[in-house]
C-alpha positions as CSV (number, residue, x, y, z in Angstrom):
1,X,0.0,0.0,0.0
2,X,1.1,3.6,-1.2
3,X,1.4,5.8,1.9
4,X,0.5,9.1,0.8
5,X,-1.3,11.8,2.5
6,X,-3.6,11.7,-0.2
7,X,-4.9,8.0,0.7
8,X,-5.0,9.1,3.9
9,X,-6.8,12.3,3.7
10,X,-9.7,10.1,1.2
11,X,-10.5,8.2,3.9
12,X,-10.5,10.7,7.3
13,X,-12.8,12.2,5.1
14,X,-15.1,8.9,4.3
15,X,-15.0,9.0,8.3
16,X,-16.3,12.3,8.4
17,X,-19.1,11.5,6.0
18,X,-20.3,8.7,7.6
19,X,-20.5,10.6,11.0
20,X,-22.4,13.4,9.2
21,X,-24.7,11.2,8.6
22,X,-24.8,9.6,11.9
23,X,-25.3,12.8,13.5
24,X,-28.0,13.5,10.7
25,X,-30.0,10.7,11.5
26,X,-29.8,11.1,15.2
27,X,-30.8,15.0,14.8
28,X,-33.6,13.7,12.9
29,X,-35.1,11.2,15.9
30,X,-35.1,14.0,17.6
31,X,-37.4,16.3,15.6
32,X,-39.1,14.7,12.5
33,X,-38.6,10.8,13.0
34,X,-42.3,9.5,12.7
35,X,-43.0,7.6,16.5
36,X,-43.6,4.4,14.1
37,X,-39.9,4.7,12.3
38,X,-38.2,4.1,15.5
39,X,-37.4,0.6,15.1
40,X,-36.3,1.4,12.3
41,X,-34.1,4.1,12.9
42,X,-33.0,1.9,15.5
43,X,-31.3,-0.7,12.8
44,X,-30.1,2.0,10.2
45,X,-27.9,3.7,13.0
46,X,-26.6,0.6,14.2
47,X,-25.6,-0.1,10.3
48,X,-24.5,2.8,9.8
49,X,-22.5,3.1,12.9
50,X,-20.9,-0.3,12.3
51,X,-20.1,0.5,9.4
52,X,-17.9,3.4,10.9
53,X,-16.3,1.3,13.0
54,X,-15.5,-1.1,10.3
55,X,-13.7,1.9,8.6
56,X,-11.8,3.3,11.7
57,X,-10.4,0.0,12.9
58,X,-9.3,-1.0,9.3
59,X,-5.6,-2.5,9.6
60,X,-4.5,0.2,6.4
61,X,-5.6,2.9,7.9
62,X,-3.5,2.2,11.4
63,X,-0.4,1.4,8.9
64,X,-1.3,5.2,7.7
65,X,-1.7,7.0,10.6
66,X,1.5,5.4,12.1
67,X,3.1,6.6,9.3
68,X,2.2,9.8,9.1
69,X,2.7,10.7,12.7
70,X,6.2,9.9,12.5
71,X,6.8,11.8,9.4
72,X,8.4,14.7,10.3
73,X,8.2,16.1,6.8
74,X,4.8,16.5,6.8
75,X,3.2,20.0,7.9
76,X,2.0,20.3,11.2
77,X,-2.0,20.9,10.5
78,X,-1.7,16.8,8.4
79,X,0.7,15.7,11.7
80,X,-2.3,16.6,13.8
81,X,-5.1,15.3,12.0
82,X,-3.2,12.1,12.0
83,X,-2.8,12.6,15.7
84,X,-6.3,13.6,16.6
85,X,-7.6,10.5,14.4
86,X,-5.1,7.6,15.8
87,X,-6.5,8.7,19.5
88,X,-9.8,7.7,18.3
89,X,-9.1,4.5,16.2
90,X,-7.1,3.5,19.4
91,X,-10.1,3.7,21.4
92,X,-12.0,2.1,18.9
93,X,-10.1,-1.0,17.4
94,X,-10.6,-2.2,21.3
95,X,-14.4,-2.2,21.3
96,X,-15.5,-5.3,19.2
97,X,-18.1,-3.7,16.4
98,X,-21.0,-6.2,18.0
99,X,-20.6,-3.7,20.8
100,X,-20.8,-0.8,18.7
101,X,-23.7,-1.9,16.9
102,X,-25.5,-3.3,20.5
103,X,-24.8,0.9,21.8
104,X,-26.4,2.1,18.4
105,X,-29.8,-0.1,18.9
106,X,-29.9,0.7,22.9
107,X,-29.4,4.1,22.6
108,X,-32.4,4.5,19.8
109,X,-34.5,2.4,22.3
110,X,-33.6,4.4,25.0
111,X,-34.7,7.4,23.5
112,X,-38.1,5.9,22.9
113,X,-38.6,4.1,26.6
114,X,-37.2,7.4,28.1
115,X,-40.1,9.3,26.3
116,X,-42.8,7.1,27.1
117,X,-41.6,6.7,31.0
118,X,-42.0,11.0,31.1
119,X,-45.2,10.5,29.5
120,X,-46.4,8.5,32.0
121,X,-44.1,10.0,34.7
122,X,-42.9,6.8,36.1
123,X,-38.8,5.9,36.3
124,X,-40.0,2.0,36.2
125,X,-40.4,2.6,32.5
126,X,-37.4,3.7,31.5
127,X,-35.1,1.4,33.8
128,X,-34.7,-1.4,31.8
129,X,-33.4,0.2,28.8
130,X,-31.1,2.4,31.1
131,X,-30.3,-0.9,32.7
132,X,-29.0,-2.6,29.6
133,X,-27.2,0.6,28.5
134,X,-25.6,1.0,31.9
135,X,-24.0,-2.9,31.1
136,X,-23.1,-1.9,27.7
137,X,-21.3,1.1,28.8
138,X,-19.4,-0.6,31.4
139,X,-18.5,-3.3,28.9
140,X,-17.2,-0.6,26.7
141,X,-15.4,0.9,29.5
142,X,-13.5,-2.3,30.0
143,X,-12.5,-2.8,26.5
144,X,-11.4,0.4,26.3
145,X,-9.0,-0.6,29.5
146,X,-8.6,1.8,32.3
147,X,-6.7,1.9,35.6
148,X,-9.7,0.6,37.9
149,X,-11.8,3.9,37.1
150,X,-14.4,2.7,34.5
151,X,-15.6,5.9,34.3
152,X,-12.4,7.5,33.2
153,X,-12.5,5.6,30.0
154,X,-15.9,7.0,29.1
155,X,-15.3,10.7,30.2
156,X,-12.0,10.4,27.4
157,X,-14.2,10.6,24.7
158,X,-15.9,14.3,25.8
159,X,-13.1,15.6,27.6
160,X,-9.7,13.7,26.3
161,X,-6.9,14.2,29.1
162,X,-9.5,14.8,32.5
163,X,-10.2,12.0,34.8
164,X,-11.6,11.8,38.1
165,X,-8.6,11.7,40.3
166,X,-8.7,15.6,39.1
167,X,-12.3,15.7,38.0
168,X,-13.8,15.1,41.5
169,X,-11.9,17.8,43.5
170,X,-12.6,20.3,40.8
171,X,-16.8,20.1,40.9
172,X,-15.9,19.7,44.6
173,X,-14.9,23.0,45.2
174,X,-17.1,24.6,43.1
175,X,-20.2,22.8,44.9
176,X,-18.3,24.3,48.7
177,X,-18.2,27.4,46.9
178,X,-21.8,27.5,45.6
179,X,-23.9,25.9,48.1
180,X,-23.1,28.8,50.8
181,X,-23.2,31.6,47.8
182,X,-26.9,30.5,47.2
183,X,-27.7,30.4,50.8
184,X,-26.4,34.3,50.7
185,X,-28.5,35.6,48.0
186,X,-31.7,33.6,49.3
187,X,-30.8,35.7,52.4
188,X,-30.2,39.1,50.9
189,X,-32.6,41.6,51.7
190,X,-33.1,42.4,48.5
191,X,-36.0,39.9,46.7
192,X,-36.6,39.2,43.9
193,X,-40.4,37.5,42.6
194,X,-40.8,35.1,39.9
195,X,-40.5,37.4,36.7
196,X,-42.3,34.8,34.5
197,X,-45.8,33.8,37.2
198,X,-48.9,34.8,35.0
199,X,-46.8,36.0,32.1
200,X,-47.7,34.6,28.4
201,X,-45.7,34.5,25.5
202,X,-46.6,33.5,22.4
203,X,-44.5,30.8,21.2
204,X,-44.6,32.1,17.5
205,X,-43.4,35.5,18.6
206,X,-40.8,33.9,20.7
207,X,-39.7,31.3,17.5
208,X,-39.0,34.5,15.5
209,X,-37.5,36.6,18.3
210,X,-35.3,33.5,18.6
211,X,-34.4,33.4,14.8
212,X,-33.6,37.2,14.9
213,X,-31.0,36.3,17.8
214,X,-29.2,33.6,16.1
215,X,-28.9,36.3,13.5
216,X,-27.4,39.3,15.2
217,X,-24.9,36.6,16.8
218,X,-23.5,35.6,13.4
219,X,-25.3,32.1,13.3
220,X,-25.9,31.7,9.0
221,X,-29.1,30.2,8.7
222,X,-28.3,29.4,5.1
223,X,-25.5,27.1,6.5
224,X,-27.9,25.5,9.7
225,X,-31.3,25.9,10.6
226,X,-33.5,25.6,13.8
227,X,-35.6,22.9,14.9
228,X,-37.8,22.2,17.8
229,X,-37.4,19.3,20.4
230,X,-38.2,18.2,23.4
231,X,-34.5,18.4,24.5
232,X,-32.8,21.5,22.8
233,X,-29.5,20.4,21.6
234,X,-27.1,21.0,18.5
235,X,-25.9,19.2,16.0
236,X,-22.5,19.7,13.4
237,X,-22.7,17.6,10.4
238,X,-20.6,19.9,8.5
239,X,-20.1,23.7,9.1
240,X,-22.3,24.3,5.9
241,X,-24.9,22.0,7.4
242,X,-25.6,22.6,11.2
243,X,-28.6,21.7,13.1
244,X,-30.0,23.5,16.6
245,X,-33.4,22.9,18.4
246,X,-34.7,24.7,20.8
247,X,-37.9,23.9,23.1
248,X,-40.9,26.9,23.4
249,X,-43.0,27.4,26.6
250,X,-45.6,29.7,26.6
251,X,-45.1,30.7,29.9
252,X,-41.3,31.5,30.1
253,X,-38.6,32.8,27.7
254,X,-36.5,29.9,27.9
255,X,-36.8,29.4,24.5
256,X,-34.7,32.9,23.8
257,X,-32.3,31.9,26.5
258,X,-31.8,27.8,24.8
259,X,-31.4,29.4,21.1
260,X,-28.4,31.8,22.3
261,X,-27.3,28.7,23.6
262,X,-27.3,26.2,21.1
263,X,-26.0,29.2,18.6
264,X,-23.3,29.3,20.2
265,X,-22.6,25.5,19.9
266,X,-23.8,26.0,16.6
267,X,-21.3,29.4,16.0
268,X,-18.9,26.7,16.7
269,X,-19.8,24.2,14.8
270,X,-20.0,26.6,11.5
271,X,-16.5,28.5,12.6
272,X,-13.7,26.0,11.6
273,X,-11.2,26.8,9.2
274,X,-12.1,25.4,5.6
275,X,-8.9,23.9,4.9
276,X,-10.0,21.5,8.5
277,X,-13.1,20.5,6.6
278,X,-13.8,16.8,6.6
279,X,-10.8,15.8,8.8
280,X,-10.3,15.5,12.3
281,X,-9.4,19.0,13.1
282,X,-12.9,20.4,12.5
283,X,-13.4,19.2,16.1
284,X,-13.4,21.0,19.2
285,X,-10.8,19.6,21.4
286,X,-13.5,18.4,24.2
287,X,-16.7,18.7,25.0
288,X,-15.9,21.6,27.9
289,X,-14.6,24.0,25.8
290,X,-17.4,23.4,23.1
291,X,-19.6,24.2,25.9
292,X,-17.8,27.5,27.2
293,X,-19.2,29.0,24.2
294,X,-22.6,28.1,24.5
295,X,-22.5,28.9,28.2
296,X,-20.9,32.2,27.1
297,X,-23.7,33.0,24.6
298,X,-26.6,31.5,26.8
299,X,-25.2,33.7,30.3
300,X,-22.2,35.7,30.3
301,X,-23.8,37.6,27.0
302,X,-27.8,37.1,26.7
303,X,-28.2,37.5,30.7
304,X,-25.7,40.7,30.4
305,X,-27.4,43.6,31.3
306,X,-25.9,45.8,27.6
307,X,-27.4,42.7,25.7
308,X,-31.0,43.5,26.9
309,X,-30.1,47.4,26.8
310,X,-30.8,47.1,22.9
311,X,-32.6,43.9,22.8
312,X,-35.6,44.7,25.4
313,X,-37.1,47.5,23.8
314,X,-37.5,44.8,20.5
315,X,-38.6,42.5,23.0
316,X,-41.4,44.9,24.5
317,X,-42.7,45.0,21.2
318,X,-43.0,41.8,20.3
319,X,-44.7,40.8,23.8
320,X,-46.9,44.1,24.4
321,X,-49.2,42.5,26.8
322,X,-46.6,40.2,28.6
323,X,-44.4,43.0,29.3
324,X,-46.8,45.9,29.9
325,X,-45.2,48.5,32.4
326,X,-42.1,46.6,32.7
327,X,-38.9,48.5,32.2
328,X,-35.6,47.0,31.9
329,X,-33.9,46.7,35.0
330,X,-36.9,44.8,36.7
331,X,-36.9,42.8,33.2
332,X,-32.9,42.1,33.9
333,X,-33.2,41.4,37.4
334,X,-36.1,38.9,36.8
335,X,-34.2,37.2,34.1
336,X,-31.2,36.7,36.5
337,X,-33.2,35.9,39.7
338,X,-31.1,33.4,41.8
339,X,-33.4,30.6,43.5
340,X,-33.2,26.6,43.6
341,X,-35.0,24.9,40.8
342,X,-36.2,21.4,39.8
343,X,-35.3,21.3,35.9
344,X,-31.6,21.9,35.0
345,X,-32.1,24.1,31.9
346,X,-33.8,26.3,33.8
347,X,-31.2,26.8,36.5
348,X,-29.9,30.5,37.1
349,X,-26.2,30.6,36.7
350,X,-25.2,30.9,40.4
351,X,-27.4,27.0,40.7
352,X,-26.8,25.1,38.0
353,X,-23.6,23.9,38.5
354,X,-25.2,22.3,41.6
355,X,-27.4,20.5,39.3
356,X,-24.1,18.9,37.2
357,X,-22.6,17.6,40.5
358,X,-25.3,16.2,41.5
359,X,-25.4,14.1,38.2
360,X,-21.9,13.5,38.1
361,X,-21.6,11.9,41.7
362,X,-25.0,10.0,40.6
363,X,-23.7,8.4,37.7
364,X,-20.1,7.8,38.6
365,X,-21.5,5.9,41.3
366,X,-24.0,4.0,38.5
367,X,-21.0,3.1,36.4
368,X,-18.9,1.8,39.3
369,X,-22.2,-0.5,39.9
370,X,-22.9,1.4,43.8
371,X,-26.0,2.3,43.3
372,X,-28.6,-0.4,42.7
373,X,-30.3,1.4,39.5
374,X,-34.1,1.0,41.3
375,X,-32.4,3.5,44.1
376,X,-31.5,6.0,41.8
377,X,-34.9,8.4,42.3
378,X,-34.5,8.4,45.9
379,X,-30.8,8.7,45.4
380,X,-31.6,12.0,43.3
381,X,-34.0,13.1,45.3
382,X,-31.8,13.1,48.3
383,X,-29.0,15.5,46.7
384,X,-31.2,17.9,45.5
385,X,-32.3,18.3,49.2
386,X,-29.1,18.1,50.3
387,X,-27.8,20.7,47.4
388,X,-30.8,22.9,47.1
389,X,-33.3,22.5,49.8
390,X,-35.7,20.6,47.5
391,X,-37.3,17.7,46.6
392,X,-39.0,16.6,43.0
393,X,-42.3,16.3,42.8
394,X,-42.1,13.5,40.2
395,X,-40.0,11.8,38.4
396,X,-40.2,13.8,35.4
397,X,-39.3,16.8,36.9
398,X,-36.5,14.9,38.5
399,X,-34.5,12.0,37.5
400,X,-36.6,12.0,33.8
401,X,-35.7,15.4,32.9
402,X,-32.6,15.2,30.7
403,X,-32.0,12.9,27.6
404,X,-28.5,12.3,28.1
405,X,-28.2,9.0,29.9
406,X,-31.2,7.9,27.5
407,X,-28.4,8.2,24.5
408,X,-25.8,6.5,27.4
409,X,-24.0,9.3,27.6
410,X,-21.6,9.0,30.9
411,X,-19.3,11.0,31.0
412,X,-21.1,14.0,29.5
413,X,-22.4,16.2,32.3
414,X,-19.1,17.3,33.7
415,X,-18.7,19.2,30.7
416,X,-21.2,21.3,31.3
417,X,-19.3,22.9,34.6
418,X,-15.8,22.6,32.6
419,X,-17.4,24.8,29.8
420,X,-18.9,27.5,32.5
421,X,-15.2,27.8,33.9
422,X,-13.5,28.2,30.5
423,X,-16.4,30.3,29.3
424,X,-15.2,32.6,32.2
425,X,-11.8,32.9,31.4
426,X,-12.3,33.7,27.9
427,X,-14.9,36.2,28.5
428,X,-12.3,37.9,30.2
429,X,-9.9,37.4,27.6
430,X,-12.1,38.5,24.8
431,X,-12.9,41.9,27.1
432,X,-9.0,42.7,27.6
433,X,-8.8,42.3,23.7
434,X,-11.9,44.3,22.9
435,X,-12.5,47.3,25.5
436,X,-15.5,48.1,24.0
437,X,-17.3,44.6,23.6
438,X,-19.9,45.3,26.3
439,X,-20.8,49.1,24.6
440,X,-21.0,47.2,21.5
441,X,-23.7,44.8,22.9
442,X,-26.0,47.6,24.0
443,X,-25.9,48.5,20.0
444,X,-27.0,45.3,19.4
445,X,-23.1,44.5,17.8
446,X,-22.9,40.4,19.0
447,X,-20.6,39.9,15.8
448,X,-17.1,41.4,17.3
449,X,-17.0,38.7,20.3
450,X,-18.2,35.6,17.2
451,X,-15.2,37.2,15.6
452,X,-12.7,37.1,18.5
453,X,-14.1,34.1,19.1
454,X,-13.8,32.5,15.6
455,X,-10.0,33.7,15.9
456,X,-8.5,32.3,18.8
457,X,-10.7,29.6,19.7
458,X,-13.2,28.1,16.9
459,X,-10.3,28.2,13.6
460,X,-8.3,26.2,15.9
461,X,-10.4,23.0,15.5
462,X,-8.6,20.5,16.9
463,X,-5.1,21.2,16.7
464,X,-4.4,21.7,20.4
465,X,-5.6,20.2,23.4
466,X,-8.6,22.4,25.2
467,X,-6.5,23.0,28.7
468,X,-3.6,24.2,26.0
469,X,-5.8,26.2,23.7
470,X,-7.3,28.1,26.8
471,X,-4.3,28.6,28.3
472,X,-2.7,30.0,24.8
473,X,-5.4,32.1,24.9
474,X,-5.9,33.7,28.5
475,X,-2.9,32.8,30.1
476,X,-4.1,30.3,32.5
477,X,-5.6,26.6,32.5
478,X,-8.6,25.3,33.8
479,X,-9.3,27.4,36.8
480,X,-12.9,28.4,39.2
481,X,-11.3,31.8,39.6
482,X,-12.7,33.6,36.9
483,X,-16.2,32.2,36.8
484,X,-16.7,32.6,40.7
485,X,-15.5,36.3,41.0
486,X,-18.1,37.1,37.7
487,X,-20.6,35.4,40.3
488,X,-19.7,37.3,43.3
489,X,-19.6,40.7,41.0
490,X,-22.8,40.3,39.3
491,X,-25.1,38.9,41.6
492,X,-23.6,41.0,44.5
493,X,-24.6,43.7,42.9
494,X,-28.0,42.7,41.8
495,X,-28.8,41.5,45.4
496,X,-27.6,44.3,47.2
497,X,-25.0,42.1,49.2
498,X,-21.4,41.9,49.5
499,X,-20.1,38.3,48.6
């Protein structure tokens, strides 16, 4: 066989196809599947995904990647697509493609047991496909091989490089650091009511308010598009082809608040560099740092106070009745009110991190097999007294409420808290480098922080490590530093305390 980079560019590219259209048929479960095309579904992503697998663990392609990660002719940007890509087939030539295929089929039936158990609001429904994903996962975690921490060899594949030896005291800290800075704002003086009780919004005003957003932040609709679902996420098939969803309650704005966050996945998603299409490099390094800019968008930006200085006055319009005789400061302080909630997209900034430990420490203790899986309501139920002084009603407002361990994703949620702690930093970052971001906001100018943005983080791809990227680009690692001092300054100030 003729080692080129040419043969070996043809198929990381065949790889990237066949993902696209994994992701493409997963996207599509989740908004226009017909409920009778599960099953299905079910087989063609199994195929599909097998057929992936079959590619990636293909003897010729190891011969090329070895090859062209000891070339030290080649440029750098080829050297680290080779890189990026023997990490995965190294993972992958370990996981036998019955496995791959038995993931693909559980996670398809997950979804559908997981939507029929909130339906009918009862955990029992949805235990025994968690309960057969659960085994698959572990076995997977075995294959993969691991020092005795199954669930390191599962958090790899969202954040390469992090494992729980470092992971744990981390979300640790933050939870000692948050748990007493909610109980200070629940005791501040100042109170604030529920901005949203009796308010109604009409969910075709918000769908457009929410397309004009995604807009003004740089997202091209003519290269992506918005969907609804019951779970908004984001999905990347290509950066000319990128999907978001978002989910519309009539009596909230959650809606506006989900769409500036899957934009800024989606921002992401549509901001590599061209010459990284189709190869490993139009990837984000990890899952955290993908979500430090939709946590950026969704919070440090659209919960800003110069964001809603141009956008409320757009906003009174378009809700007339909703927003009669409110003027922006009670509109901004509503939006940013601070109490303890049930659902986790809901979550104000200074709670939700709770919220993420509490899944973490659930599920590492589900893939060590600690926690008998019948326990795990009364398990959740326990932390979020324990965390935030209350207790679900229901199982759909508790252990029900998020999709991810339907698709068997372990491993996942920690990301969430990485990405609020880079998004952070780099907020900062991006301020130092543009003065005048925040005045530009309250002209309704997003576009200067998705350029900074596209710059130093999103043209990148993959060619660094996350840690190594942020820390190229604010001159520090992984630290809480940044994130808790924005807590301590903004909510200080809105609640009239000193923190």
């Amino acid at each position: 066989m003729e080692k080129t980079f040419e043969s070996l560019l043809a198929r990381m590219q065949e790889l990237r196809d066949l993902g696209g259209l994994i992701g493409l048929a997963t996207w599509d479960q989740e908004t226009y599947l017909p409920p009778k095309g599960a099953e299905s579904r079910a087989h063609q992503l199994s195929t599909i995904q097998g057929l992936y697998h079959e590619r990636l663990v293909d003897p010729r392609l190891g011969e090329l990647l070895a090859w062209a990660v000891g070339n030290k002719n080649l440029p750098d940007d080829p050297r680290a697509m080779a890189r990026v890509l023997t990490h995965e087939r190294e993972r992958a030539v370990k996981v036998p493609k019955a496995l791959v295929q038995a993931l693909a089929e559980a996670q398809s039936r997950g979804l559908v047991a997981w939507r029929e158990a909130r339906k009918q609001n009862r955990f029992s429904v949805f235990q025994p496909a968690l309960q057969r994903m659960l085994g698959l996962r572990r076995e997977q975690a075995d294959a993969y091989g691991h020092d005795g921490e199954r669930y390191d060899a599962l958090l790899e594949g969202y954040e390469p490089g992090m494992r729980v030896a470092r992971l744990t005291p981390v979300l640790g800290a933050l939870r000692d650091n948050l748990i007493p800075l909610v109980a200070a704002l629940q005791a501040a003086p100042r109170k604030v009511g529920d901005f949203f009780a009796g308010r109604r919004f009409d969910s075709e005003a918000q769908w457009r308010f929410t397309l004009r957003l995604l807009g003004d932040m740089g997202f091209d609709l003519e290269a992506g598009r918005q969907d609804k679902s019951i779970h908004p996420f984001s999905s990347g098939q290509h950066p000319t082809d990128v999907r978001l969803t978002t989910d519309i309650e009539e009596g909230t704005l959650t809606a506006l608040f989900s769409s500036l966050h899957e934009g800024g996945h989606g921002l992401y998603e549509q901001g590599f560099s061209e010459a990284h299409y189709r190869t490993p490099l139009a990837n984000a390094p990890s899952m955290g740092l993908h979500e430090s800019q939709s946590r950026m968008w969704e919070n440090l930006v659209g919960r800003g106070r110069p964001f809603w200085t141009h956008y409320f006055p757009a906003l009174r319009e378009a809700f007339p009745e909703a927003l009669q005789g409110v003027d922006l400061d009670t509109f901004h302080t509503g939006v940013n009110r601070v109490t303890p909630s049930l659902i986790r997209v809901e979550a104000d900034e200074v709670t939700y991190n709770l919220h993420i430990v509490l899944r973490y420490e659930l599920e590492l203790l589900l893939v060590r097999d600690a926690l008998p899986l019948e326990e795990l309501p009364s398990a959740w139920a326990e932390r979020m007294r324990r965390f935030l002084g209350i207790t679900p009603p229901d199982d759909t407002q508790g252990v029900l409420q998020d999709i991810h361990w339907a698709w068997g994703e372990f491993g996942y949620f920690p990301t969430y808290s990485l990405g609020n702690l880079y998004a952070a930093s780099l907020y900062r970052a991006a301020q130092r480098a543009v003065p005048t971001l925040e005045e530009g906001f309250a002209r309704g100018e997003l576009k200067p922080l998705r350029d900074w943005l596209r710059t130093h983080v999103h043209a990148e791809g993959y060619r660094q490590p996350a840690e190594e990227l942020v820390r190229k680009v604010t001159g520090q690692g992984l630290t809480d530093t940044d994130f808790l001092a924005y807590l301590k300054s903004k909510y200080g100030a809105l609640y009239g305390v000193s923190l």
